[in-house]
PANU-826048 format. One record per residue (C-alpha): residue number from 1; x, y, z. Coordinates in steps of 0.02 Angstrom, whole numbers. Layout:
<rs>
<r pos="NUM" X="X" Y="Y" Z="Z"/>
...
</rs>
This chain:
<rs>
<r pos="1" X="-367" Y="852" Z="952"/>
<r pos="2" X="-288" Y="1015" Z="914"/>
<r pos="3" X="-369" Y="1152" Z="770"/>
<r pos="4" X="-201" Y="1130" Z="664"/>
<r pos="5" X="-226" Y="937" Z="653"/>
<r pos="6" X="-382" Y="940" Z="601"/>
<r pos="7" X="-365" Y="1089" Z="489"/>
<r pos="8" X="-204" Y="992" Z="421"/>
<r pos="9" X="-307" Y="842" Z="378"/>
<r pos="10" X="-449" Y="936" Z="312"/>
<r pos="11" X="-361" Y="1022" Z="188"/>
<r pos="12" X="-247" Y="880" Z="145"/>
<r pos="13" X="-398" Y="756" Z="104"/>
<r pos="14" X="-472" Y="920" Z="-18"/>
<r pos="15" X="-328" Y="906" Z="-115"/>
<r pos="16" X="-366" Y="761" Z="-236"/>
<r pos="17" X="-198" Y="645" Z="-276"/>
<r pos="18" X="-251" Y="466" Z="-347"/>
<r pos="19" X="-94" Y="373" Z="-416"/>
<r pos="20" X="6" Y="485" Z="-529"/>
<r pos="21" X="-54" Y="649" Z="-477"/>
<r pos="22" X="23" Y="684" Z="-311"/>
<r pos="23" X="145" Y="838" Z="-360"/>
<r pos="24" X="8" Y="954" Z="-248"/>
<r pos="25" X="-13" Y="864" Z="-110"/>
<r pos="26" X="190" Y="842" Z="-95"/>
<r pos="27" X="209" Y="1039" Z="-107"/>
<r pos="28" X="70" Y="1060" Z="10"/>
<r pos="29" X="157" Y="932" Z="148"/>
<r pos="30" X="325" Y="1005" Z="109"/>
<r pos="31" X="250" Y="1162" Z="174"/>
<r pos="32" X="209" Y="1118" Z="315"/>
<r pos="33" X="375" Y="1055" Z="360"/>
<r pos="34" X="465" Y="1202" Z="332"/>
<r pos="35" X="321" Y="1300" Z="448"/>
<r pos="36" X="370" Y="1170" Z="572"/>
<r pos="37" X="584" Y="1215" Z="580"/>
<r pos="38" X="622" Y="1058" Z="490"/>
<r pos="39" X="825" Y="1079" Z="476"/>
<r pos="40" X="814" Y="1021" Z="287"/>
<r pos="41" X="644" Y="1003" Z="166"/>
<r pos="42" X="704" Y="896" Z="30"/>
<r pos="43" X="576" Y="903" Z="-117"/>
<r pos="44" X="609" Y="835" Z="-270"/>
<r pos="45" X="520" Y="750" Z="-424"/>
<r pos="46" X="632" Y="555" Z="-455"/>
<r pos="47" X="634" Y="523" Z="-634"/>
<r pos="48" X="547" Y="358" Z="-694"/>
<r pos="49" X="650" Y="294" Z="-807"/>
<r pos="50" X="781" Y="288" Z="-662"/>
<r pos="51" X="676" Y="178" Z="-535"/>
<r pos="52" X="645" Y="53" Z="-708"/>
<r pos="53" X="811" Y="33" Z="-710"/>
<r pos="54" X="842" Y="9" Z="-532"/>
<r pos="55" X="843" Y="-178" Z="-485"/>
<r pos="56" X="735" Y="-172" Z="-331"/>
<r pos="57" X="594" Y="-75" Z="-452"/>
<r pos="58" X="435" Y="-141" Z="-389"/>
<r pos="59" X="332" Y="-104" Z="-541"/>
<r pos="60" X="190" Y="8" Z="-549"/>
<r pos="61" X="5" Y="11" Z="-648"/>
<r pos="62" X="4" Y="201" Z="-690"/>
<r pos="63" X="122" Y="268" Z="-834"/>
<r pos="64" X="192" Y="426" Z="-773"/>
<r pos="65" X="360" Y="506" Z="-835"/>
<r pos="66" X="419" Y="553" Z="-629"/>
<r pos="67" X="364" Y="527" Z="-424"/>
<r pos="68" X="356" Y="661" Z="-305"/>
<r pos="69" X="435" Y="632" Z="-155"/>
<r pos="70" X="448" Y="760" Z="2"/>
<r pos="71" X="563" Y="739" Z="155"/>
<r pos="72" X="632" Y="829" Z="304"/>
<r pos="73" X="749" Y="786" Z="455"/>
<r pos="74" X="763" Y="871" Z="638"/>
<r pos="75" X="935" Y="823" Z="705"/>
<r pos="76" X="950" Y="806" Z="891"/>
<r pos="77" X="1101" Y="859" Z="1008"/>
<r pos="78" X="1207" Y="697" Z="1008"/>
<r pos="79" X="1233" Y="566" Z="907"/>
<r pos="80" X="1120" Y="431" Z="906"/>
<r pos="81" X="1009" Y="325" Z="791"/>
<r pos="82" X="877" Y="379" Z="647"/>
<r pos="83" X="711" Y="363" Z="650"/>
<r pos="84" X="603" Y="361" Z="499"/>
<r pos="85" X="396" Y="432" Z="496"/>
<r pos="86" X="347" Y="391" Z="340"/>
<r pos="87" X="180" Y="383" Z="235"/>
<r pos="88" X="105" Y="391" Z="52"/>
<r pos="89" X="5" Y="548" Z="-10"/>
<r pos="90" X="-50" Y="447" Z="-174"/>
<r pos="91" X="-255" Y="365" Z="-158"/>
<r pos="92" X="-368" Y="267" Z="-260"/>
<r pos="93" X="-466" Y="325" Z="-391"/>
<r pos="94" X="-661" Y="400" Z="-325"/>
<r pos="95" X="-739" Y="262" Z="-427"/>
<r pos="96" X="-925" Y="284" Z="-464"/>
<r pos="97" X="-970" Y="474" Z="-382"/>
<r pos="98" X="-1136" Y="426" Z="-373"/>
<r pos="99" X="-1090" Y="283" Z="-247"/>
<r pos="100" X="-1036" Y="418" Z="-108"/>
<r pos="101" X="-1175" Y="494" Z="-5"/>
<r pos="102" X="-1069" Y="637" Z="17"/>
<r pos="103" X="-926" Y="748" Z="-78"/>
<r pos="104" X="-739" Y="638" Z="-91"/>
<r pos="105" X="-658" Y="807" Z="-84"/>
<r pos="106" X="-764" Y="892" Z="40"/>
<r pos="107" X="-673" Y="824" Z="190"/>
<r pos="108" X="-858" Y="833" Z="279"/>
<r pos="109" X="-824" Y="800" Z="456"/>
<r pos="110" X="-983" Y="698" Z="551"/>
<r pos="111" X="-943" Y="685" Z="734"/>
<r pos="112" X="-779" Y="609" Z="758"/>
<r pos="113" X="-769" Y="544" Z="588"/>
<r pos="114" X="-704" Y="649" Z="457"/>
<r pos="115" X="-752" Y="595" Z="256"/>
<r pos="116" X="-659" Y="591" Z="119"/>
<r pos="117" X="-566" Y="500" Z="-22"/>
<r pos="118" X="-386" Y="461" Z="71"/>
<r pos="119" X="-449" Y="513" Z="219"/>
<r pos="120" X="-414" Y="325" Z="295"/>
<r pos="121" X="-269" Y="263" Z="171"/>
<r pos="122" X="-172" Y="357" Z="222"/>
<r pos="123" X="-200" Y="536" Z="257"/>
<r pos="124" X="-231" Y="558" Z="428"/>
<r pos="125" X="-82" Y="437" Z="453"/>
<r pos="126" X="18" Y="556" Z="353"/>
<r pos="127" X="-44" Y="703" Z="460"/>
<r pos="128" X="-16" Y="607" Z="629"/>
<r pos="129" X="160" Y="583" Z="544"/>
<r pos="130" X="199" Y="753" Z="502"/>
<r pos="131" X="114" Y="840" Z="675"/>
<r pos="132" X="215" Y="714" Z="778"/>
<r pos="133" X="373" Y="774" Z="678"/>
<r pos="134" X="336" Y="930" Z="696"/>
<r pos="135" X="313" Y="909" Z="900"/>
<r pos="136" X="487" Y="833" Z="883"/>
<r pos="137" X="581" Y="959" Z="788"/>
<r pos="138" X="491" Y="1094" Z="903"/>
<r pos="139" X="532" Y="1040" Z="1058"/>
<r pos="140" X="723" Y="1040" Z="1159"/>
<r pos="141" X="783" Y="929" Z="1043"/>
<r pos="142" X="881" Y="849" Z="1188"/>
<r pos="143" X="916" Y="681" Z="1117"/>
<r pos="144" X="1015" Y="567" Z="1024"/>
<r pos="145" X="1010" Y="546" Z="864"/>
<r pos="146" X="858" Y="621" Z="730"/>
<r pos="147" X="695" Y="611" Z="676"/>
<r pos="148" X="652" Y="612" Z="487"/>
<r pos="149" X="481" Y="624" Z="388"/>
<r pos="150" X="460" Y="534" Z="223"/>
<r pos="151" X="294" Y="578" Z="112"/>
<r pos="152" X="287" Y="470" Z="-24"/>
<r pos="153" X="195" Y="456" Z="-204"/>
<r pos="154" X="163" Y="260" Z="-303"/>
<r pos="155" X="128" Y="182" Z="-178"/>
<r pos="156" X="-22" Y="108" Z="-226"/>
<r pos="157" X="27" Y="44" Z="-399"/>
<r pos="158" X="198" Y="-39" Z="-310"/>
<r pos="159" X="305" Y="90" Z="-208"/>
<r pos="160" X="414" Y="204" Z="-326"/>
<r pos="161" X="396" Y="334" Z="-204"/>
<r pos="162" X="476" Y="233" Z="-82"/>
<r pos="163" X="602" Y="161" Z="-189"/>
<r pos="164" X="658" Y="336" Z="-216"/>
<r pos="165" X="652" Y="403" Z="-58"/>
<r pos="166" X="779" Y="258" Z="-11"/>
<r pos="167" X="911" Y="289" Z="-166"/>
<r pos="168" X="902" Y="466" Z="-109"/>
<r pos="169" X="981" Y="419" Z="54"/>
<r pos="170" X="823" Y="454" Z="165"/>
<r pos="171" X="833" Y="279" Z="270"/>
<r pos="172" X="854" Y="242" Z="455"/>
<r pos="173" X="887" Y="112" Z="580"/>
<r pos="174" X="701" Y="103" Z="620"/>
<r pos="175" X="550" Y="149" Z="504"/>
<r pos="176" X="363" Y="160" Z="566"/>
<r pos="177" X="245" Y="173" Z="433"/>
<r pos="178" X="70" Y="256" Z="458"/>
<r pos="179" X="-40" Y="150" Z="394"/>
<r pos="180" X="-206" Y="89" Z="438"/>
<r pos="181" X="-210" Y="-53" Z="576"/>
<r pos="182" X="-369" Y="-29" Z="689"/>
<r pos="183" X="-264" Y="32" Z="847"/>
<r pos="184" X="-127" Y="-131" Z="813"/>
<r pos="185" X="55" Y="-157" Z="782"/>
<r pos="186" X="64" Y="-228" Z="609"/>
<r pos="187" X="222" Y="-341" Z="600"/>
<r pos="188" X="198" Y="-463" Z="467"/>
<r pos="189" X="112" Y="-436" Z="277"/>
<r pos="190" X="76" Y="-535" Z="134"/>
<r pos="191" X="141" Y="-453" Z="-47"/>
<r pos="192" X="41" Y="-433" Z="-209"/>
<r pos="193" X="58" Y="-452" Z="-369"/>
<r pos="194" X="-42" Y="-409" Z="-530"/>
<r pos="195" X="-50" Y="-525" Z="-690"/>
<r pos="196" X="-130" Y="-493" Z="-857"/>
<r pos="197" X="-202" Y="-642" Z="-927"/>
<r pos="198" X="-269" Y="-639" Z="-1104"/>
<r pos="199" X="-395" Y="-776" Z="-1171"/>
<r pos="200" X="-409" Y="-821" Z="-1345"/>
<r pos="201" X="-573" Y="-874" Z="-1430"/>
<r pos="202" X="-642" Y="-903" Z="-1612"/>
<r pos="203" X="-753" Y="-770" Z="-1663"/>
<r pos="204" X="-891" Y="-809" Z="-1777"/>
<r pos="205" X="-1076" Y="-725" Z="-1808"/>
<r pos="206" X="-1203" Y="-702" Z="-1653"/>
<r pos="207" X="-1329" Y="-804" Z="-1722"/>
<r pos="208" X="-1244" Y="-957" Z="-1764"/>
<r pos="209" X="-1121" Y="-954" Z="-1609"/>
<r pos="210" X="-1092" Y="-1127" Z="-1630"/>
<r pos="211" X="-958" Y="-1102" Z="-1778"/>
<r pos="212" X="-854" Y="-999" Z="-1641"/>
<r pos="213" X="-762" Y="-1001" Z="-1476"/>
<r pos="214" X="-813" Y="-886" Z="-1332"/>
<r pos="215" X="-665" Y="-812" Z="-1260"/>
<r pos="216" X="-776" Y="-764" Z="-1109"/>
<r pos="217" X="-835" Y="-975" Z="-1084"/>
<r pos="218" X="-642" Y="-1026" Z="-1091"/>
<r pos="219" X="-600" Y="-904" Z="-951"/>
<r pos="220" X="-771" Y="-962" Z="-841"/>
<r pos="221" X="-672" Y="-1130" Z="-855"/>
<r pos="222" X="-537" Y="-1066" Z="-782"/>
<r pos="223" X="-627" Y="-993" Z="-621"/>
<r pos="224" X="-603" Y="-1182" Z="-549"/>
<r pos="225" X="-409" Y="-1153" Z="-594"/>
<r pos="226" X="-389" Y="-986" Z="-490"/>
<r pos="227" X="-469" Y="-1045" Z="-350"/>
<r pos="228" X="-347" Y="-1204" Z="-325"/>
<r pos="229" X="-191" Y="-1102" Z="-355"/>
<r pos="230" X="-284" Y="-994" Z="-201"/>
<r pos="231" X="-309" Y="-1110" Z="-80"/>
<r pos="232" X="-148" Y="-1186" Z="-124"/>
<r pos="233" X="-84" Y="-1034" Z="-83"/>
<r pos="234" X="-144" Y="-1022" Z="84"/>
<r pos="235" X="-114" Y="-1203" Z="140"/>
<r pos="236" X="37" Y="-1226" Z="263"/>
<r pos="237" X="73" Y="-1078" Z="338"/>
<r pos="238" X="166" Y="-1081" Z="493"/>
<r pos="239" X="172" Y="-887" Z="556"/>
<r pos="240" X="37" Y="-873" Z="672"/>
<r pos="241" X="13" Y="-660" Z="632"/>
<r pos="242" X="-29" Y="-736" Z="427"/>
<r pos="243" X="-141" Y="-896" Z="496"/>
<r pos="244" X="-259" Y="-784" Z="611"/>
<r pos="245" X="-319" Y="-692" Z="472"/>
<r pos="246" X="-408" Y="-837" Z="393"/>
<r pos="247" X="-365" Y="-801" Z="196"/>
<r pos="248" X="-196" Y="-715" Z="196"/>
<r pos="249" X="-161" Y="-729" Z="21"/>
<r pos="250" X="-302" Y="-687" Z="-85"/>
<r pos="251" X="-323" Y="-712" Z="-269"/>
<r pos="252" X="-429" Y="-580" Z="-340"/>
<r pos="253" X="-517" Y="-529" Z="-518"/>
<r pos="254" X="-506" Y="-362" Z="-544"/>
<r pos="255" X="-547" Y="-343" Z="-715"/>
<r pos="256" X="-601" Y="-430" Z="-842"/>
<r pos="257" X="-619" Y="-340" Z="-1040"/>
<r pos="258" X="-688" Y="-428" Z="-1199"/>
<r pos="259" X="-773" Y="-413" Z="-1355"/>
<r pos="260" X="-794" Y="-303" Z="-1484"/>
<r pos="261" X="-977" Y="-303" Z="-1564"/>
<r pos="262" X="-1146" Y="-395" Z="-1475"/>
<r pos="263" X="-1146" Y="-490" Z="-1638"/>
<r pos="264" X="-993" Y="-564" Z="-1612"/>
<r pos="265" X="-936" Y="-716" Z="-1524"/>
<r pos="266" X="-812" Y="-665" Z="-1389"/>
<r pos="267" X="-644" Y="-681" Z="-1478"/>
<r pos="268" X="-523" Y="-616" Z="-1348"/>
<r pos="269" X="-546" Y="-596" Z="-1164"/>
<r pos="270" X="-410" Y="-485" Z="-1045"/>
<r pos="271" X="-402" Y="-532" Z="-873"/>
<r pos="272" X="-322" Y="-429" Z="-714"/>
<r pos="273" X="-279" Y="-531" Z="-571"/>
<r pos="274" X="-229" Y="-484" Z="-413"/>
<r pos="275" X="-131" Y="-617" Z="-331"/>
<r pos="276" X="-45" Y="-642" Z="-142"/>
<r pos="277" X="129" Y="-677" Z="-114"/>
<r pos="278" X="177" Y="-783" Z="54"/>
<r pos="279" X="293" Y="-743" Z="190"/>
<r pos="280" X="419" Y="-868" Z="143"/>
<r pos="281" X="426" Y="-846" Z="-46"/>
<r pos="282" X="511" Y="-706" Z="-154"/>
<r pos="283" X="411" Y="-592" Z="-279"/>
<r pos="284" X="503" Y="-720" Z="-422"/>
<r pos="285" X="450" Y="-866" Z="-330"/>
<r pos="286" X="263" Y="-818" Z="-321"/>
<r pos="287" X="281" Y="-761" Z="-486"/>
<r pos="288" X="319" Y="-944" Z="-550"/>
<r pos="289" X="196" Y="-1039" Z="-462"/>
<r pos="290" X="63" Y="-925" Z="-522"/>
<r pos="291" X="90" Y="-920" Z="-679"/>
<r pos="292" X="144" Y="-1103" Z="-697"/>
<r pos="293" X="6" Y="-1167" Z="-602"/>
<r pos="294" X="-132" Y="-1074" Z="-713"/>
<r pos="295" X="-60" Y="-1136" Z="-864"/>
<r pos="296" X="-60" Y="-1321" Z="-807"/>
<r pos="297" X="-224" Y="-1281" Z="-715"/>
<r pos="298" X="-282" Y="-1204" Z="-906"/>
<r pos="299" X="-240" Y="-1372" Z="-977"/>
<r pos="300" X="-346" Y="-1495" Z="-871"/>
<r pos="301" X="-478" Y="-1361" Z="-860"/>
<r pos="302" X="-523" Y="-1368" Z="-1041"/>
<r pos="303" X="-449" Y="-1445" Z="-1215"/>
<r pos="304" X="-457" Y="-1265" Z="-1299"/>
<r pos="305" X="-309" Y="-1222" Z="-1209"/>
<r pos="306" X="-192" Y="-1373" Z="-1257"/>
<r pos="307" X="-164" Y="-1285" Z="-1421"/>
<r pos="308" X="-217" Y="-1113" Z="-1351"/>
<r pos="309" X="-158" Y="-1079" Z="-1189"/>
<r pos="310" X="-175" Y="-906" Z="-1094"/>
<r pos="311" X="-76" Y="-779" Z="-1099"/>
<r pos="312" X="1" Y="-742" Z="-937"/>
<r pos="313" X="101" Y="-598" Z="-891"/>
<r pos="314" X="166" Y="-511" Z="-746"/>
<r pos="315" X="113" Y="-342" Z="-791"/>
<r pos="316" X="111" Y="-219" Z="-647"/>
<r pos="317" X="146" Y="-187" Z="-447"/>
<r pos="318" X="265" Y="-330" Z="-362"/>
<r pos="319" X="248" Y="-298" Z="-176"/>
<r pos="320" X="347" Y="-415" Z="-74"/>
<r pos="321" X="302" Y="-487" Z="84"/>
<r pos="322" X="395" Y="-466" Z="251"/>
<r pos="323" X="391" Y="-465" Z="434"/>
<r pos="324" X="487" Y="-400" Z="581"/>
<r pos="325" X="516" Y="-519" Z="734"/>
<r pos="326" X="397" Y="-480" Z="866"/>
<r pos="327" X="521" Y="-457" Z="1013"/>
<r pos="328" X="610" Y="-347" Z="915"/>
<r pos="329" X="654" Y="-163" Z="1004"/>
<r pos="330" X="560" Y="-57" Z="862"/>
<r pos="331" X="415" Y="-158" Z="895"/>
<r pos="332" X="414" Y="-162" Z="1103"/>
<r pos="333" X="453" Y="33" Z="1062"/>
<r pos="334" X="299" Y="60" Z="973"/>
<r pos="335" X="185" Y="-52" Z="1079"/>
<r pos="336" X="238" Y="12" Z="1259"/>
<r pos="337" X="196" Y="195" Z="1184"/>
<r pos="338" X="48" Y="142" Z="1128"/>
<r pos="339" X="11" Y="77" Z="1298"/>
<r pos="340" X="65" Y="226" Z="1381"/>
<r pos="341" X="-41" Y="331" Z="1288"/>
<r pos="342" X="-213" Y="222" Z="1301"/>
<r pos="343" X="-178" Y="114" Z="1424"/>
<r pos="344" X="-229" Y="-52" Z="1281"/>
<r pos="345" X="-77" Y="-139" Z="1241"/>
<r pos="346" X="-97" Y="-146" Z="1049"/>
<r pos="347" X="-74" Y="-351" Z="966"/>
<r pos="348" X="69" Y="-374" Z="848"/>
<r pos="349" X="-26" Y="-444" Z="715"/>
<r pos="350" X="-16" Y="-483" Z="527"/>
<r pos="351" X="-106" Y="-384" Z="360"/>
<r pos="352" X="-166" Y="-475" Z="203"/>
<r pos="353" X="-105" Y="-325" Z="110"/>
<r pos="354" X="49" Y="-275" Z="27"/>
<r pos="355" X="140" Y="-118" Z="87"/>
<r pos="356" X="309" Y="8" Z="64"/>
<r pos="357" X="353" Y="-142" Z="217"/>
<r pos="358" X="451" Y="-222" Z="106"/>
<r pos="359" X="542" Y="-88" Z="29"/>
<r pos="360" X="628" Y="-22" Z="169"/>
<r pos="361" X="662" Y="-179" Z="266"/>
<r pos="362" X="725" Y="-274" Z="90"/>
<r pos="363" X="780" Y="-127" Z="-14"/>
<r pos="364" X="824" Y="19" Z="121"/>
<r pos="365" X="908" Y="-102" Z="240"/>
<r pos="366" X="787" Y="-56" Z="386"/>
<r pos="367" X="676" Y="-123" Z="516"/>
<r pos="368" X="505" Y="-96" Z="511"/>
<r pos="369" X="321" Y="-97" Z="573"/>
<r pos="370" X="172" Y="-11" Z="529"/>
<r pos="371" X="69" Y="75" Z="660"/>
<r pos="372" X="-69" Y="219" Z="621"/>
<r pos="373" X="-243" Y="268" Z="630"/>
<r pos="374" X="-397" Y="204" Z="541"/>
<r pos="375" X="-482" Y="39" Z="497"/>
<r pos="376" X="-429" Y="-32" Z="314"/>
<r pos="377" X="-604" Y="-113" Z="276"/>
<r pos="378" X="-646" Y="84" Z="258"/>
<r pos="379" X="-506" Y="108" Z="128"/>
<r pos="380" X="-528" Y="113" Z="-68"/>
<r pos="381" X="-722" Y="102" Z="-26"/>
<r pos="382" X="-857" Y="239" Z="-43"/>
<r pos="383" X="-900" Y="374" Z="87"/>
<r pos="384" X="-704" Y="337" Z="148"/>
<r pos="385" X="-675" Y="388" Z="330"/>
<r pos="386" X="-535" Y="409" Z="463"/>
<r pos="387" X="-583" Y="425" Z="655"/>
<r pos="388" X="-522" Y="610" Z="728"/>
<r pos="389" X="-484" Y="558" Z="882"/>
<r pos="390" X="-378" Y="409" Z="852"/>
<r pos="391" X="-270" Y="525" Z="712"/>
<r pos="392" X="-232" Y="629" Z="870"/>
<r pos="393" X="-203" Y="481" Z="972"/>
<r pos="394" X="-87" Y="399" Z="859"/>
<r pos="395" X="6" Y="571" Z="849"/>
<r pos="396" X="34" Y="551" Z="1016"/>
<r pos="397" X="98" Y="370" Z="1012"/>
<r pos="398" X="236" Y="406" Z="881"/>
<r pos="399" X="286" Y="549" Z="984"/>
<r pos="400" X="300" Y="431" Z="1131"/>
<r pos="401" X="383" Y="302" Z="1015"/>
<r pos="402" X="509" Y="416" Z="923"/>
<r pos="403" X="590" Y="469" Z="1102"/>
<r pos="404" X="600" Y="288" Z="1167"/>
<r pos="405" X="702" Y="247" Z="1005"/>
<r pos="406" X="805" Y="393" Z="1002"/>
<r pos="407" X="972" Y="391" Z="1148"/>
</rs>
């Protein structure tokens, strides 16, 4: 691994950028890219209100009044095709500080693993990005066609960044996304979607709950509900890259908010669900069966909700699903580099997860996979970490990649 790598991801992982808060981390990547003879840095801040408008917006969970968004492009010396590096400099909150064993900012490097919030999702897949960009853009430039970088904010709350990015102009005929994926080709992914659903109750006096109705014991009744519309969910899938993950399409509580006083009985309950969207269904489509199956679900689960039904609403990121066919050049380009490089010819295989995927292919008119370094189970958890070595090795791969795609 060479010093500026790991300096590059060091310093990169210090600089803190949870959803909404990425302007530093932008300037600091855009930088770089001008240190690294990028022909153009494009750096610019897209205006919210825009992408709301937009009718591809993929909705977001973090009010903000603009995205950063940096980009760059090294031309070579004939025509040929574009190809797209791209990754997104937004993370998850710390959570809990006490959790972590060690500082989230500190980027604390223990061996070959280096620590840090982002460090995994995606950091060090934006520095492999950016250092095999800059090899690129450094070297003879004797090909066809050109290489662009595309550093991205919102990604976590739905893919504004990306959304951007693409209205802007900065597409290409193949995209390869840095992401996570344990040393495999990541061709296929489930999309996500986040509901609100509120619960109504009956409040009444602590002591004689029995004059009331417990917002909180309605929604318990409803736990039955969720799980049916998940396996439901996950029943009949054909694509093998979806099936071999064993629950493709989860349906997850992430929050759940009620009451006002310990004397009270519960009289309203809000709800957060997180809920997969299949390969062969649109963000709409998903969107329906949800929400039509809870409230049918709501209905048999308990007599409350005849006259009281939940509320159910569709109230932040849409990521779609998508997949790239598996014989497809960008893909054989990415997996014969990879097996050049290690000598393991990497699996095209599927994600549970949703991801900027969609955008490009659906939105930016583009193919592509995702390929980069770390493990996801180590994302968006505590003590977050990203193997050195493989962020150098997958530097290398895109290198190799990027010249098999370009004439």
């Amino acid at each position: 691994m060479s010093d500026r790598l790991r300096r590059r991801l060091t310093d990169l992982v210090a600089v803190p950028s949870p959803t909404g808060s990425e302007h530093a981390a932008a300037d600091l990547v855009a930088a770089w890219l001008r240190d690294d003879g990028a022909d153009e840095v494009d750096r610019w801040d897209a205006e919210m209100a825009e992408l709301e408008a937009d009718p591809a917006y993929p909705g977001r969970e973090v009010e903000r009044p603009e995205v950063p968004v940096v980009a760059a492009r090294a031309t070579g010396r004939r025509p040929g095709p574009t190809v797209v590096l791209t990754g997104h400099l937004d993370t998850v909150g710390v959570g809990d500080p006490d959790r972590w064993s060690r500082d989230p900012f500190g980027a604390e490097i223990v061996g070959d693993r280096l620590h840090g919030r982002g460090a995994c999702d995606m950091k060090a897949g934006v520095v492999a990005a950016v250092e095999a960009f800059a090899a690129i853009a450094g070297g003879s430039r004797d090909f066809g066609g050109e290489v662009r970088f595309v550093g991205v904010a919102g990604e976590e709350d739905g893919g504004t960044g990306t959304l951007a990015a693409i209205r802007r102009g900065w597409v290409g005929d193949a995209v390869i996304l840095t992401e996570p994926t344990s040393g495999d080709v990541v061709t296929a992914h489930g999309g996500a979607l986040t509901f609100s659903v509120d619960v109504e109750g009956r409040s009444a006096h602590g002591s004689a709950p029995g004059g009331g109705v417990s917002a909180l014991d309605r929604f318990i009744a409803l736990r039955p509900v969720f799980d049916e519309l998940e396996r439901a969910a996950n029943e009949g899938i054909a694509d093998r890259r979806m099936t071999a993950l064993g629950l493709p399409h989860a349906t997850t509580i992430g929050i759940v908010r009620g009451g006002t006083w310990a004397s009270n009985v519960m009289e309203t309950l809000h709800a957060e669900v997180r809920v997969g969207v299949r390969l062969d269904e649109t963000v709409a489509e998903a969107a329906t069966r949800f929400s039509a199956g809870l409230l049918a679900g709501a209905r048999t689960a308990d007599p409350w909700f005849v006259d009281h039904p939940p509320r159910v609403t569709l109230s932040g990121a849409r990521f779609a699903s998508s997949s790239i066919a598996e014989d497809h050049h960008v893909v054989r380009a990415v997996r014969d580099a990879a097996e050049t490089v290690t000598g393991r010819r990497p699996d095209s295989v599927g994600a549970p997860y949703g991801c900027d995927m969609a955008l490009w292919i659906d939105a930016g008119g583009c193919d592509a996979v995702v390929y980069g370094p770390g493990d996801v189970s180590a994302a968006h958890a505590p003590d977050e970490w990203v193997s050195l070595e493989q962020t150098a090795t997958v530097t290398d791969v895109l290198v190799d990649a990027v010249g098999r795609l370009l004439t």
